[in-house]
N, C-alpha and C positions, 0 to 999 in steps of 0.2 A: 521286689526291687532291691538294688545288689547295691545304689549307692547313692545318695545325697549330697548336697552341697551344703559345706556349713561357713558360719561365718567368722571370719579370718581374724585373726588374734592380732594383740602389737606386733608387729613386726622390726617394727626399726629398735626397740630391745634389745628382743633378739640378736640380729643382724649385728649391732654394738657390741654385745659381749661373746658373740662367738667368732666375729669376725680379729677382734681383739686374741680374745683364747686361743685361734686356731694358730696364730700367724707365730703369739709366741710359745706356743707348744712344737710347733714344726721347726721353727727357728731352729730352739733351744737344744732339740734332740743331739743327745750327743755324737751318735752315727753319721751327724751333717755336721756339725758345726765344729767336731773336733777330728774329723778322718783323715785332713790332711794334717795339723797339726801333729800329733801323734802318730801319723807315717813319718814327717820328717822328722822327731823327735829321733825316732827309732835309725831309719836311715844315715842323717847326721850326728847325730851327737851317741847314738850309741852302736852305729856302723853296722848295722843289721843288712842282711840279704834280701834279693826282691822273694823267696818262698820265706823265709822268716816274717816279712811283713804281709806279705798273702796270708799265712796261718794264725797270725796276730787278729787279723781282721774277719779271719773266719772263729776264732775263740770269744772275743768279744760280743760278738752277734749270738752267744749262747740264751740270752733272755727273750731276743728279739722271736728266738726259733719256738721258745715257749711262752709266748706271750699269750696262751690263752690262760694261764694259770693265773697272771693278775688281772687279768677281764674275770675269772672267776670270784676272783676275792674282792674286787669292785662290787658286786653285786650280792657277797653275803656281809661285808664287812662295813661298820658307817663310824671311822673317826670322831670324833667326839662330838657325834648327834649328829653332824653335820654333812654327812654323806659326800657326793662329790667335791664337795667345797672343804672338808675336809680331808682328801687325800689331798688335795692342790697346798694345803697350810701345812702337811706333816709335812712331806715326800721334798717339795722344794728345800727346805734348810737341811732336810738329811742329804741331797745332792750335793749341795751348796759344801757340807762341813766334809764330802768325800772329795769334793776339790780342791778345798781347802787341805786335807792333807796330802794331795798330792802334789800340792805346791810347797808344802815341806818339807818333803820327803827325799832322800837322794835319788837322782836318778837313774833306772833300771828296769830292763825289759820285763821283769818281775812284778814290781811298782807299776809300770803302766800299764799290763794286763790284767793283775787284779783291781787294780783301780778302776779303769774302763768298765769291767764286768757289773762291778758295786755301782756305778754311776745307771751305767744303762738298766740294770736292774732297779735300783729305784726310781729313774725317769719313766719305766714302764708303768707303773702306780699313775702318775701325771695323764701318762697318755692311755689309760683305761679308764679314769674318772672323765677326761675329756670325750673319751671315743662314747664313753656307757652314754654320758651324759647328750652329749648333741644326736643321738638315736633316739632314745629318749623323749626329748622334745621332739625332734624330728616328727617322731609317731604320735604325739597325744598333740600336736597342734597342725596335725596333716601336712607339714615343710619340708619332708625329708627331700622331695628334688631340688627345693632353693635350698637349704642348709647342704646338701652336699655338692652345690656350685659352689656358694661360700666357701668349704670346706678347702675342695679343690684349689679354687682359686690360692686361697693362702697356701695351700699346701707347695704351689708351684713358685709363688714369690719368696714362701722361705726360704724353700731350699737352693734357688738363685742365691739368695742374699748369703743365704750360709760360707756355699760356696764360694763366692766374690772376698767376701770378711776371713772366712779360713784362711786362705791365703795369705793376705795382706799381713793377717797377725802373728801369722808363720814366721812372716819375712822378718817384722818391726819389734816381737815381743820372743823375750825370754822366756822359758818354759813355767818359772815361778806366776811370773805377771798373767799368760796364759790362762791357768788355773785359777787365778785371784778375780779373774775377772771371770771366766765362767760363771762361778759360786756365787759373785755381785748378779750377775745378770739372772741367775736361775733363781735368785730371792724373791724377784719381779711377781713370779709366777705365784710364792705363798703370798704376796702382797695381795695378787688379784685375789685369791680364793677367798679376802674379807668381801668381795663387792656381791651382795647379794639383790639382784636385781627383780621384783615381784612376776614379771611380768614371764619370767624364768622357773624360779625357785618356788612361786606363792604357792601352786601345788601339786608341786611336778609329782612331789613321790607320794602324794594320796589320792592317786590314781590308780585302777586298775592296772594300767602297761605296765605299772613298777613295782608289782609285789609279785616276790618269788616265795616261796616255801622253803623246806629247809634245804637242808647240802644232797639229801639222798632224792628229795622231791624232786632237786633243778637238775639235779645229773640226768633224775630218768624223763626229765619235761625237756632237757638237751636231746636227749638223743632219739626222743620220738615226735620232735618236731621239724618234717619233711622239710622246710623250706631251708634250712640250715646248709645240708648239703649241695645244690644246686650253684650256693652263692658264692661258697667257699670253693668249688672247683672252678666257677665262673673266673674268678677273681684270682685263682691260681693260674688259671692259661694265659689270659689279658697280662699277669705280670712276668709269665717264664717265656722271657725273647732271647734266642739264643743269638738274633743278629745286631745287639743294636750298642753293649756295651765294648768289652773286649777286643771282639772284631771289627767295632767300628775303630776301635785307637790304634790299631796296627796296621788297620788296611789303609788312615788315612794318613801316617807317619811314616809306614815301612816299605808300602806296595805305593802309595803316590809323592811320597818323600815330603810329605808337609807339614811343618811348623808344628812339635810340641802343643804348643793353643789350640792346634786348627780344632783336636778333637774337644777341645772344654767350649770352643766358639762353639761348637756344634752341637753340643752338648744343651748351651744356651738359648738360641735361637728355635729348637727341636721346643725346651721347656717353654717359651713364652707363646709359642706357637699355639699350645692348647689353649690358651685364656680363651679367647674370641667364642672359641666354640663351647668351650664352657658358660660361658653367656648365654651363648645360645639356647645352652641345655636350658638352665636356669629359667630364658622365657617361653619355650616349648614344652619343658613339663606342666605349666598350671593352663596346658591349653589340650595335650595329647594324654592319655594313657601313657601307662610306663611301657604294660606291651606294644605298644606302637615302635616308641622310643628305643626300646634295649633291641627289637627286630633292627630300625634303621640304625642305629649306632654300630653296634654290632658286623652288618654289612656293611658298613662303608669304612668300620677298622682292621678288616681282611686285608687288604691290602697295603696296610700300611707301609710296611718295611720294602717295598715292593722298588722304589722311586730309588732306593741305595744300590741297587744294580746298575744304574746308569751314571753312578758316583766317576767321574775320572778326573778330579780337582778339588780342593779345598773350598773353592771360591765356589764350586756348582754344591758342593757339601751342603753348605749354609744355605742357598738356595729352596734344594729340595727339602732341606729340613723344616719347612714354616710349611708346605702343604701335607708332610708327615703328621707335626702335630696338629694341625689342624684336624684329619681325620680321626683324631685319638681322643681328643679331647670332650665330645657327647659322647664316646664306650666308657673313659674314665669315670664320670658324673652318673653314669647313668650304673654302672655298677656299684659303687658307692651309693647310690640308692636305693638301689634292691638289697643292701646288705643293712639297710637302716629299716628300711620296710621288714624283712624276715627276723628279726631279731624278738625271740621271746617275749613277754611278761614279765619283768625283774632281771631277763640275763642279757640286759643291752651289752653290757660292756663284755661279757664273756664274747659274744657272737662276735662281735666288733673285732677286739683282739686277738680270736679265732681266725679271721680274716686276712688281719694283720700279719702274724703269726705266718699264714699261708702264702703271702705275697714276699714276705723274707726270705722263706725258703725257696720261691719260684726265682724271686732276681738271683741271688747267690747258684741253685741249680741251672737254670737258663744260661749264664755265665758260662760257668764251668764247662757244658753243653757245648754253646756258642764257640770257646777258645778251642775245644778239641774237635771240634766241625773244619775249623777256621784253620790250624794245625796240618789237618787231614792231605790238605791240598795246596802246594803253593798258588798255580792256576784258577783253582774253582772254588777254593775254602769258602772265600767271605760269598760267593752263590749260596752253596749249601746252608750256612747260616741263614739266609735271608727268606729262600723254599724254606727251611725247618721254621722260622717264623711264623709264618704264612701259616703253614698245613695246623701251627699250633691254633692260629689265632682263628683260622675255620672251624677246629674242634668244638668251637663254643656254640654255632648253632645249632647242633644237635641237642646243646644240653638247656637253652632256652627252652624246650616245650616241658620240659622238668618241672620248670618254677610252676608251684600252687597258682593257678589261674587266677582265683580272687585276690590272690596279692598284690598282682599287676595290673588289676581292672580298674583302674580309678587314678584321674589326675592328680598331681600335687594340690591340696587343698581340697580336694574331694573325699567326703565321708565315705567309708565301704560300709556299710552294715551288717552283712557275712561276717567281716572282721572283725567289726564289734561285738556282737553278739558272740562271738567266740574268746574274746575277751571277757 
């Protein structure tokens, strides 16, 4: 017998403090909440070029590119006893005091790229304790499909919010006040890491899922555990779109002459559009298998990018953009759960930031991809974009019958015993 049913933990806990953690860890990140500010910083006040601030944006993302290296040291490393709760109490006020001098500081494109670098570098600690940590749980209280709805969900309201607020503070605050207030708000976060909640913490890491060995053991327990690669190419195709960034801002400004906004409208509407079916996901996994789920998900996010071919206005943009993400949003959730399920013994947060890691590289390459597709052709560019989508986002079901079968056998909340006993 391959799996049991067992009986469901607190939940609404749970649900509290990572729906809490998740909103202000995505918020916070500095790649959202500070990319327009520190574009116009650069642009205005220190009169930079559109490839100077392209290359600014591509140096800053140097940590994001090796973010499995502090998913690694999440999981050999425990702040003063305190394990994830204590990266969240270092890592915040060292953010906080990198902001803090960059609000001192004269300003200069030198000052804001090393500063940026130092910021996201330490926010990556933040978001390896949170990714390690809600895997983690995810795995030793069978949740990983509702915790990566949660997940999701926040992840999509942040970075709305971020967006919306970047702005605003662009326009309203001086570069000092910018800074001073980032460093206030990212405090928020060492604040949370005193809240230790039992129903979390009582025993999470004297558990089998959370003991690793040492640095030489987890290296070779990384790289001879199958399910790792599967998830990390999964999740690399799902995020390299070569049609959806770049060439959607030119095709709907330059090729249909509309409004500056139309692309951030569309932008917006595309993001809220996943919720719903994120929900979905959310009450379909504790009723279907994941294999069920990540086959339907899967095929019905082929197509996604498919409905921008019949793009010929701003106002049909917005439109089509809400049956877009809808189909996007059970692949999102549902990969994000297979990456919570495959995640080691001790190396949640490696795998996690591993992950991570691998979806930076794919938006940024996808990009690049996309603009010189898009380029290629005055006529047909943004087609070609939209086919190279497509063909990418078919790639994935080849690489589903990959995933370890017993990993995928069993509903959210559902015991696997294969697993266990392998544990």
């Amino acid at each position: 017998m391959a799996t049991s049913t067992v009986t469901s933990p607190r939940t609404t806990p749970i649900y509290l403090y990572f729906g809490f953690l998740s909103l202000l860890v995505y918020f916070l990140s500095p790649e959202w909440l500070l990319d327009i500010p520190t574009s116009y910083m650069l642009k205005n006040q220190l009169h930079a070029t559109a490839p100077q601030v392209s290359v600014f944006r591509l140096l800053i993302g140097i940590p994001l590119y090796i973010a499995f290296f502090f998913g690694f040291a999440r999981d050999l490393w425990n702040p003063f006893g305190w394990r994830d709760r204590g990266f969240l109490f270092l890592f915040a006020p060292l953010t906080a005091a990198i902001y803090v001098w960059m609000a001192i500081s004269p300003l200069s494109y030198n000052m804001l790229l090393i500063g940026m670098i130092l910021a996201m570098a330490s926010f990556r600690f933040i978001l390896a304790a949170f990714q390690g940590l809600i895997a983690l749980i995810g795995q030793e209280t069978l949740m990983s499909g509702r915790l990566s709805t949660l997940s999701s969900i926040s992840y999509q309201v942040a970075i709305i919010a971020a967006a919306l607020i970047s702005g605003a503070i662009s326009v309203n605050l001086s570069r000092a006040h910018i800074f001073f207030l980032m460093a206030a708000l990212v405090m928020s976060i060492g604040i949370f890491g005193l809240w230790k909640p039992r129903a979390i913490f009582g025993h999470a890491y004297d558990q089998p899922l959370a003991r690793g060995t040492d640095f030489l053991g987890d290296v070779k327990r990384l790289a001879r555990h199958r399910a790792i690669y599967p998830v990390v190419l999964i999740n690399f195709l799902w995020w390299f779109n070569p049609g959806l960034n770049t060439p959607v801002q030119f095709f709907l400004t330059n090729r249909l002459h509309a409004s500056d906004d139309a692309y951030s409208n569309f932008l917006g509407v595309f993001a809220i559009s996943f919720i719903p079916t994120y929900l979905l996901y959310g009450y379909l996994c504790t009723k279907m298998p994941l294999n069920r789920l990540i086959w339907w998900s899967a095929i019905v996010a082929v197509p996604q990018m498919i409905p921008l071919i019949f793009v010929h206005s701003a106002d049909l943009a917005l439109i089509l953009a809400i049956p877009m993400g809808l189909m996007g949003g059970m692949a999102t959730a549902a990969y994000f759960d297979l990456a919570m399920r495959s995640c080691p013994p001790g190396l949640q947060g490696t795998l996690m930031m591993l992950v991570s890691a691998g979806i930076m590289l794919a938006q940024r390459g996808g990009d690049l991809l996309g603009a010189k597709l898009y380029a290629s052709s005055p006529e047909h560019g943004f087609l070609y974009c939209v086919i190279a989508t497509t063909i990418v986002y078919a790639l994935i079901l080849p690489v589903i019958p990959w995933i370890p079968k017993q990993l995928i056998a069993t509903t959210d909340g559902e015991q696997n015993l294969a697993i266990a006993a392998a544990v």
